[in-house]
C-alpha positions as CSV (number, residue, x, y, z in Angstrom):
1,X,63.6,165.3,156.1
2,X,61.0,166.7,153.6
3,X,60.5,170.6,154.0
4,X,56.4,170.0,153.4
5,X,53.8,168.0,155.8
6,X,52.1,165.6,153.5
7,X,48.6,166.3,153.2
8,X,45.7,164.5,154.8
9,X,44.7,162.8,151.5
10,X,48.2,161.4,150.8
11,X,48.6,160.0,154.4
12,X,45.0,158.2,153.8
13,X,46.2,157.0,150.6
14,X,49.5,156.0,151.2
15,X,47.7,154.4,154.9
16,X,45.6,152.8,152.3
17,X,48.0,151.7,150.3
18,X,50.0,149.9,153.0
19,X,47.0,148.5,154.8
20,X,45.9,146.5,151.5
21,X,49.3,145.4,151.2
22,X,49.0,143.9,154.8
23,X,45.9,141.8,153.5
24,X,47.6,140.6,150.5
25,X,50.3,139.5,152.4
26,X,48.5,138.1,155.2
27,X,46.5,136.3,152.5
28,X,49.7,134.6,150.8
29,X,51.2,133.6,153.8
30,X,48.0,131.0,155.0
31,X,48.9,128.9,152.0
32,X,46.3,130.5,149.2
33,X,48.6,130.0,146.2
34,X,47.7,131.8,143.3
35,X,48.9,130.7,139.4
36,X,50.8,133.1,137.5
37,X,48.6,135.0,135.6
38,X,47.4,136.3,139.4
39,X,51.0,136.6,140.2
40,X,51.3,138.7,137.2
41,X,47.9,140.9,137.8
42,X,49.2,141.6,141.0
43,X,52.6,142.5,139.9
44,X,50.9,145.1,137.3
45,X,48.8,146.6,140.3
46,X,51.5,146.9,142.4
47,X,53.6,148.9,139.2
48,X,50.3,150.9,139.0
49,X,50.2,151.6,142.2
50,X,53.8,152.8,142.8
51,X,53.2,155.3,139.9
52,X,50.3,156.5,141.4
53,X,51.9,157.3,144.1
54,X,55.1,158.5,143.3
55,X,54.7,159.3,139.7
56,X,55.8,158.2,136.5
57,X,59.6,157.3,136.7
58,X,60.3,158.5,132.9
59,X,62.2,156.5,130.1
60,X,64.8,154.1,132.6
61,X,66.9,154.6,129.4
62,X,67.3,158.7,129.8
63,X,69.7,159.2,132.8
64,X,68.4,162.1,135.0
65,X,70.9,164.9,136.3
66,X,71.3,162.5,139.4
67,X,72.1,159.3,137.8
68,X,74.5,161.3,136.0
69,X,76.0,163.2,139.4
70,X,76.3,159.3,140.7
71,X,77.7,158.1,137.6
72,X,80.4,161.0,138.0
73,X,81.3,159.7,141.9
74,X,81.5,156.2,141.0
75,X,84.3,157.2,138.4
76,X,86.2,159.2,140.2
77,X,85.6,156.7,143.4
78,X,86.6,153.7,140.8
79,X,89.7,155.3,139.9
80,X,90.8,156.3,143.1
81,X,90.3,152.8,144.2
82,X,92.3,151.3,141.7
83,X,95.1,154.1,142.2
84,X,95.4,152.1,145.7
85,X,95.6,148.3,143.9
């Protein structure tokens, strides 16, 4: 569980967030079909939108300490598994 509340403007946003999500959804599922550059736009909003909200994820090539800490478990969980084979 986090340690910190989230503040009233991040609930709104993230509410906000959500909420608009709902419509979109809602929207797609009576049938409006949209052509691909819409699908695209929309898949560009939503990539905006996740960074907005949760900040830039960084170069996906540069491993952070915990894709590194993972990495290391999944060797040693690899190995183990194979000692068993």
């Amino acid at each position: 569980m986090p340690s910190e509340r989230p503040s009233p403007a991040d609930l709104r946003r993230w509410v906000r967030g959500h909420q608009a999500a709902e419509r979109r959804i809602a929207a797609d599922r009576r049938g409006q079909p949209i052509d691909s550059d819409a699908a695209l736009g929309r898949a560009l909003e939503l990539m905006q939108l996740v960074e907005e909200l949760h900040g830039d994820a960084g170069d996906p090539e540069t491993p952070t300490e915990e894709d590194l800490r993972v990495y290391d478990v999944w060797v040693r969980l690899r190995a183990a598994l194979r000692g068993r084979a």
